[in-house]
C-alpha positions as CSV (number, residue, x, y, z in Angstrom):
1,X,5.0,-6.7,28.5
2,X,2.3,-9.0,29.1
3,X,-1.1,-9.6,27.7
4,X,-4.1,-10.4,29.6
5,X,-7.9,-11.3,28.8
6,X,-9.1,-7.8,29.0
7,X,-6.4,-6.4,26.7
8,X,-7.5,-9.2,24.2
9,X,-11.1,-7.9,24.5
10,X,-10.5,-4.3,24.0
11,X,-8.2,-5.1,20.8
12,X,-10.7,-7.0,19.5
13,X,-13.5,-4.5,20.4
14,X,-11.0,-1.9,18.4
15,X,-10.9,-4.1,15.4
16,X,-15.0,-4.8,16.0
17,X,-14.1,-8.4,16.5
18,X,-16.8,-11.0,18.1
19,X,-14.8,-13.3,20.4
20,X,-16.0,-16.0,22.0
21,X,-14.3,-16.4,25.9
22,X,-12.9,-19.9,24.5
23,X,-11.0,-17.5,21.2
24,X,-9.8,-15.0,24.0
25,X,-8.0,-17.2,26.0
26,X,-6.8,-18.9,23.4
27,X,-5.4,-16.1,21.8
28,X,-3.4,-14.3,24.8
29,X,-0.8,-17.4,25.2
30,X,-0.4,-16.5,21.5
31,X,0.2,-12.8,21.8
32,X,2.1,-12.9,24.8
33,X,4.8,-15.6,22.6
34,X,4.3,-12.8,20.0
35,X,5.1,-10.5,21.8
36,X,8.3,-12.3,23.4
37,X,9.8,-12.6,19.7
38,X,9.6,-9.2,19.5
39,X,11.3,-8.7,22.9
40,X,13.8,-11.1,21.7
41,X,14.8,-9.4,18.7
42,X,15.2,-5.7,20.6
43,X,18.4,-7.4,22.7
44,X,19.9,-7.8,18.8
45,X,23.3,-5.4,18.5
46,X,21.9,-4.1,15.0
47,X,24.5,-1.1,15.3
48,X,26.8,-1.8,12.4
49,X,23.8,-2.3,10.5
50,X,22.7,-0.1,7.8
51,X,18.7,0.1,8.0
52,X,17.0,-1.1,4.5
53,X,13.9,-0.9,2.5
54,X,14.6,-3.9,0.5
55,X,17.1,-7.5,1.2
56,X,18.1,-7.5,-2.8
57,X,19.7,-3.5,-4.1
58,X,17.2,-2.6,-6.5
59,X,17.8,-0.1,-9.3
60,X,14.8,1.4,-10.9
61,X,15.8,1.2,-14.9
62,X,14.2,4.4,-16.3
63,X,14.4,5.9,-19.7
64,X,14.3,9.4,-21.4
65,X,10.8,11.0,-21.5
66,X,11.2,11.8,-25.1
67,X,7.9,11.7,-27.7
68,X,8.4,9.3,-30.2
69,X,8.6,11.2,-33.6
70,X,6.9,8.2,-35.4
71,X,3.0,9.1,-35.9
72,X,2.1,5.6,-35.5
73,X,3.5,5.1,-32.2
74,X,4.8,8.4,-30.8
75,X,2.8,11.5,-30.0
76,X,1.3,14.6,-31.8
77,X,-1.5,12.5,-33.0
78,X,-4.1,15.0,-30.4
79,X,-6.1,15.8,-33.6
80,X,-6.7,12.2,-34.8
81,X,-7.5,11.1,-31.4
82,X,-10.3,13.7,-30.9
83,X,-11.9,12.7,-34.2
84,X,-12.9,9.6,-32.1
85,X,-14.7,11.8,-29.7
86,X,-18.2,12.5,-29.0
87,X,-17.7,16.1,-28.0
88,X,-14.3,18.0,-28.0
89,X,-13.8,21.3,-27.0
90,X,-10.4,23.3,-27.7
91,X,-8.3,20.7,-27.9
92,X,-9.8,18.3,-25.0
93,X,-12.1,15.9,-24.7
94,X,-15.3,17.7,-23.4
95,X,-17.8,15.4,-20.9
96,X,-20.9,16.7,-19.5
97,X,-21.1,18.6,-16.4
98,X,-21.9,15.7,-13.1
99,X,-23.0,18.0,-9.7
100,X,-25.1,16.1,-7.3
C-alpha cells in the first residue's frame, strides 16, 4: 500500500488539518516509510508467540475489603461525618435539587 497526495489531503481533512502543498508532499514520503515498517513487521513468524498486554508480568497486589474497626481510621463514623453537613437527610448528605 501506497500513499499519494490526495490520500494525505483527505486524512488531513478527517483530522481538520490545514496543510500547506509544501507539508503534503512532505509528509507522503513519510507515510509511505511508515507504512513500509508496518509491512515489514507483518512478514514476522510471531506464531510461537504468546500475545501480551504488558513486556514486564504484572500482578495487581490487592488486599481484603474489610472496615477497619478503629473509629479513628476505620468506618462506622456516618453519624460524625454528617454532623459536618449543611443539610442531611436519612442518613445522606442532602444537596439541592439542579434541573436546567
Amino acid at each position: 500500500m501506497s500513499v499519494d497526495t490526495a490520500t494525505v489531503r483527505h486524512v488531513a481533512k478527517l483530522a481538520r488539518l490545514a496543510m500547506s502543498d509544501a507539508e503534503v508532499e512532505a509528509l507522503v514520503p513519510e507515510l509511505n516509510n511508515i507504512l513500509g515498517w508496518v509491512d515489514q513487521l507483518g512478514e514476522v513468524d510471531t506464531s510461537g508467540v504468546e500475545p501480551l498486554a504488558t513486556v514486564i508480568d504484572q500482578k495487581l497486589r490487592l488486599r481484603d475489603d474489610v472496615i477497619d474497626a478503629d473509629p479513628l481510621t476505620g468506618g462506622n463514623v456516618r453519624d460524625k461525618v454528617l454532623a459536618n453537613a449543611p443539610d442531611a437527610q436519612h442518613g445522606f448528605f442532602a444537596v439541592p435539587k439542579v434541573i436546567e
